[in-house]
C-alpha positions in Angstrom: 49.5 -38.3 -33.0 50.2 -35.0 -34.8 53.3 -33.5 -32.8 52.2 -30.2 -31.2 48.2 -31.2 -31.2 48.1 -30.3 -27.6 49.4 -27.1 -28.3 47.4 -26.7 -31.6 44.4 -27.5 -30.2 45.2 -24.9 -26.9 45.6 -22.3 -29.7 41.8 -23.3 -31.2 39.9 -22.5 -28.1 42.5 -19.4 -27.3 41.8 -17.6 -30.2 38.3 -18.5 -30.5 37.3 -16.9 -27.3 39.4 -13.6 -28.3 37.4 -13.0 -31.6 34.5 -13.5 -29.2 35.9 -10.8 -27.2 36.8 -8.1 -29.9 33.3 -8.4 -31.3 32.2 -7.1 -27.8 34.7 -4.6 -27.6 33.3 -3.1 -31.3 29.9 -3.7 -30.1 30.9 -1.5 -26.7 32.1 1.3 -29.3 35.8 0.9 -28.4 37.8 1.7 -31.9 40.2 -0.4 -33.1 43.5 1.5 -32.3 42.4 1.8 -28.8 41.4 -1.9 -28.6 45.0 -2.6 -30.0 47.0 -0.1 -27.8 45.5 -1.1 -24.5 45.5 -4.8 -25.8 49.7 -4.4 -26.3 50.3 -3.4 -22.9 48.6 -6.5 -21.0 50.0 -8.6 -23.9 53.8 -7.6 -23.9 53.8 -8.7 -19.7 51.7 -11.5 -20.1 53.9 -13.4 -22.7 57.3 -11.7 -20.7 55.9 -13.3 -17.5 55.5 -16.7 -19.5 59.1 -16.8 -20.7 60.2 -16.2 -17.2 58.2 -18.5 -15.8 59.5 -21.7 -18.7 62.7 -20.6 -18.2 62.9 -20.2 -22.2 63.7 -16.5 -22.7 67.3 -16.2 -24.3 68.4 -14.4 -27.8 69.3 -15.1 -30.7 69.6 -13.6 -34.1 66.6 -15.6 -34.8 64.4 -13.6 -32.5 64.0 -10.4 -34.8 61.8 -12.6 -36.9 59.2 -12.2 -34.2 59.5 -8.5 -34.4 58.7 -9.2 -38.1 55.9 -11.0 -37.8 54.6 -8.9 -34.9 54.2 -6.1 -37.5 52.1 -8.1 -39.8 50.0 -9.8 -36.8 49.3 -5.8 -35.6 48.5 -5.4 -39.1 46.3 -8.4 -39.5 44.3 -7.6 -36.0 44.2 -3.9 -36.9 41.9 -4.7 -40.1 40.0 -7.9 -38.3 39.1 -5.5 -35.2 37.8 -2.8 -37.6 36.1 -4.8 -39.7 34.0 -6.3 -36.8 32.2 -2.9 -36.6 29.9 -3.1 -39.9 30.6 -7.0 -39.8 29.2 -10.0 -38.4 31.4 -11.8 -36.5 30.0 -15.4 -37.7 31.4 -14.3 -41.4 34.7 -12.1 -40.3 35.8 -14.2 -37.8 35.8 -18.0 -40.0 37.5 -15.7 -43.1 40.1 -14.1 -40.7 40.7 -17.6 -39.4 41.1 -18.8 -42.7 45.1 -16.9 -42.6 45.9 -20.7 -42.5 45.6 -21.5 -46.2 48.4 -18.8 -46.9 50.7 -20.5 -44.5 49.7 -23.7 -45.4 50.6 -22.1 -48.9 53.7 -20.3 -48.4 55.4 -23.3 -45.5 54.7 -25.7 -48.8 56.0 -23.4 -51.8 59.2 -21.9 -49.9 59.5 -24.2 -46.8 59.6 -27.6 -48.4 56.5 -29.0 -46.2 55.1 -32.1 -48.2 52.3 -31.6 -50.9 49.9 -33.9 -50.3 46.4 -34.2 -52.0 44.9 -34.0 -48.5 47.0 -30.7 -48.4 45.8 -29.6 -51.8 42.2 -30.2 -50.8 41.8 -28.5 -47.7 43.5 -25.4 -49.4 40.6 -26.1 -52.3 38.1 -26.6 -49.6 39.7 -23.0 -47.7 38.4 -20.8 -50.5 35.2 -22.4 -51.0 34.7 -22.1 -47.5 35.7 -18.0 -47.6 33.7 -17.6 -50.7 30.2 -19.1 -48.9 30.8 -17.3 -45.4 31.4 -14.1 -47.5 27.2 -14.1 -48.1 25.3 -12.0 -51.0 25.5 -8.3 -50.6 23.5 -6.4 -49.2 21.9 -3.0 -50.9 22.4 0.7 -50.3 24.3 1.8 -47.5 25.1 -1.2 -45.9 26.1 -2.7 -48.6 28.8 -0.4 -49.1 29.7 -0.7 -45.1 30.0 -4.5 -45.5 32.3 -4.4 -48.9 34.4 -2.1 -46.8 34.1 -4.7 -43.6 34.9 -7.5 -46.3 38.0 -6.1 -47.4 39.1 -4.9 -44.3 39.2 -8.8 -42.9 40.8 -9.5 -46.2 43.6 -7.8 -45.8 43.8 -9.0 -41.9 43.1 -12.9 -43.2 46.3 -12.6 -45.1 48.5 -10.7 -43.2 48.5 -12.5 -40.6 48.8 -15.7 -42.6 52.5 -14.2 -43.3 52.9 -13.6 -39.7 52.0 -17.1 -38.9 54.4 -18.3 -41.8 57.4 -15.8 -40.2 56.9 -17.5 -37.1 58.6 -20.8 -38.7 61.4 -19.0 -40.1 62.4 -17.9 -36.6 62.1 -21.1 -35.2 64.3 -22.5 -37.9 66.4 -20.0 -37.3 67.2 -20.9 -33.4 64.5 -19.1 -31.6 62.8 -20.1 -29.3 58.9 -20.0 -29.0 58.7 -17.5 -25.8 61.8 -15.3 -27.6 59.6 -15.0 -30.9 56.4 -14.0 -29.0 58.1 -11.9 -26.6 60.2 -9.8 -29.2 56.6 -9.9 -31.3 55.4 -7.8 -28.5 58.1 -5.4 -27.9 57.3 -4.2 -31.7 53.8 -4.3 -32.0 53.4 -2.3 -28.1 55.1 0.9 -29.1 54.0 0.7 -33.1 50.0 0.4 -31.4 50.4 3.3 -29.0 52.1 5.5 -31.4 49.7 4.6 -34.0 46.9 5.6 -31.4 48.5 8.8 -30.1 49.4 10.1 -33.4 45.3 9.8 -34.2 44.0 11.1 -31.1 46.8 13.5 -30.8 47.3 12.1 -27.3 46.7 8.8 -25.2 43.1 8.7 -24.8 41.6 5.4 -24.8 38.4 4.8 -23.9 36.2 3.1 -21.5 34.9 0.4 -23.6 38.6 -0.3 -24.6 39.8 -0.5 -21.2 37.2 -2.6 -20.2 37.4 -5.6 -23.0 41.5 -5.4 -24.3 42.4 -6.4 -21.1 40.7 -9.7 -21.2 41.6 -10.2 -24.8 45.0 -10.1 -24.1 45.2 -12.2 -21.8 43.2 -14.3 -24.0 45.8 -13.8 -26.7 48.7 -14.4 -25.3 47.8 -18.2 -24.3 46.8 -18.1 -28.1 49.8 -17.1 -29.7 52.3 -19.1 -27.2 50.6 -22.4 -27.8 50.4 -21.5 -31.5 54.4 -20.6 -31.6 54.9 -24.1 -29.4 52.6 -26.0 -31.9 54.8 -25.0 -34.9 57.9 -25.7 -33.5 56.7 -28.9 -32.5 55.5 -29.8 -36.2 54.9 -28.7 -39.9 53.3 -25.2 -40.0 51.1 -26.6 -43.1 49.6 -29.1 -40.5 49.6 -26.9 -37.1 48.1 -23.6 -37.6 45.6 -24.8 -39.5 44.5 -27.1 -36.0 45.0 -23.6 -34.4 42.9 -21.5 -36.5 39.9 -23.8 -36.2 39.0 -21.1 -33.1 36.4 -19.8 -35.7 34.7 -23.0 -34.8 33.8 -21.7 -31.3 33.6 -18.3 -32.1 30.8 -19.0 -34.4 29.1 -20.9 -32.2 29.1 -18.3 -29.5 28.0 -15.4 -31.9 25.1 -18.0 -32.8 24.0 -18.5 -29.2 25.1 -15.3 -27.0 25.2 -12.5 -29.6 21.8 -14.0 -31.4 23.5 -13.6 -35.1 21.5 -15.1 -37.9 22.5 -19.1 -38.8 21.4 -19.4 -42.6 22.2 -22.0 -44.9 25.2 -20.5 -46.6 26.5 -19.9 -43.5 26.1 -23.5 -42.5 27.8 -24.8 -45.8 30.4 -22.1 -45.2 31.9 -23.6 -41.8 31.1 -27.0 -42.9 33.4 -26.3 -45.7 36.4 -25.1 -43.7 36.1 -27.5 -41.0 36.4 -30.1 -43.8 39.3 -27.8 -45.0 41.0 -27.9 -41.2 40.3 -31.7 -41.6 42.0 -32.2 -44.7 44.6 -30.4 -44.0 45.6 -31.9 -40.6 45.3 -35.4 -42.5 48.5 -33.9 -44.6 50.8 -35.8 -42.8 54.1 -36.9 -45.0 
């Protein structure tokens, strides 16, 4: 067995459910720096409450790592909450999810992590699958709003494929899991509220981000621990991409609750990056 599958696989369903629950936070009309600010503060307890509770909360130099990769993961969820407003979440949500082909990437090139042609496939099989969920364009206006959406989850996609990537490094560096979340939080809180505050020249957030950041928090926080705990249990090349395969169930529920459009493309598209998530996790050494 894969070491850290449990925890992977924890991470898959986590994370799918919270893209879930950002789409119907944009679809309630909360804005993205409110969905982030009110998100932080049931996030920073929930994961402080966890490393209580394993009795795993000690520093080390190695924690300021998480700090590090907090910024790019507020970064990363900045762009894939604001892109969900033009966006559909059955294309945003598999190309954000698709951050694991730059860790895969980066754990490989500067980590060491074995290259294997199962590895070099699933990478292969990662952009394929981007490129098909990406879709034709549309005309006029909202084809313009979905280049913008497009870019935005980008720029999330590989953000937080650094952020995932950082993670390692801390663990390598003594950390432990809880610390690196933990200290993750303790930046990203006060950087989301001042971002917000400095917009709305105040702390104003709104109804529909009260009502859904709370739960996606919560949702989160599960999501990131077992994905920290799944890469210090085994190669990040292997692990995150098991964790990322929450687009999986995301799609699925945008298919059946939120009654988005299933087209061929789209079909070949998640086809493609499960066989991606496949290869990959058949990269063993």
């Amino acid at each position: 067995m894969t070491p850290g599958l449990g925890y992977a696989l924890g991470a898959m369903l986590c994370f799918g459910l919270g893209d879930l629950v950002y789409k119907r936070g944009a679809a309630a009309g909360a804005q993205a720096h409110h969905f982030l600010m009110v998100q932080t503060w049931f996030f920073a307890p929930s994961v402080l409450l966890y490393g209580l509770a394993s009795g795993s909360l000690r520093y080390t130099p190695g924690v300021w790592w998480g700090g590090l990769a907090g910024l790019f993961v507020l970064i990363g969820f900045y762009n894939f909450a604001h892109s969900l407003k033009s966006g559909a979440i059955s294309i945003n949500a598999p190309v954000f999810r698709l951050s694991f082909a730059i860790t895969a990437a980066l754990a490989i090139a500067l980590l060491g992590e074995p290259l294997t042609a199962y590895k070099i496939a699933g990478i292969a099989l990662a952009l394929l699958a981007a490129w098909l969920l990406l879709g034709a364009p549309a005309a006029g206006e909202a084809r313009r709003e979905s280049r913008a959406s497009l870019v935005r989850v980008l720029a999330a996609t590989v953000a937080v494929g650094i952020g995932n990537f950082i993670y390692k490094l801390g663990l390598q560096s003594g950390a432990t899991p809880a610390a690196l979340v933990v200290m993750q939080a303790a930046v990203v809180a006060p950087l989301a509220t001042a971002f917000a505050a400095t917009l709305d020249r105040g702390i104003r957030p709104t109804r529909a981000a009260l009502r859904h950041a709370p739960v996606a928090a919560i949702v989160l926080a599960c999501a990131f621990t077992f994905l920290v705990e799944s890469i210090a249990r085994g190669e990040a090349s292997i692990v995150v991409p098991i964790g990322q395969m929450g687009f999986v169930v995301t799609v699925l529920l945008g298919f059946v609750f939120l009654r988005e459009p299933f087209t061929l493309r789209k079909g070949a598209g998640l086809a493609a990056a499960l066989a991606a998530l496949a290869s990959l996790a058949y990269g063993l050494p």
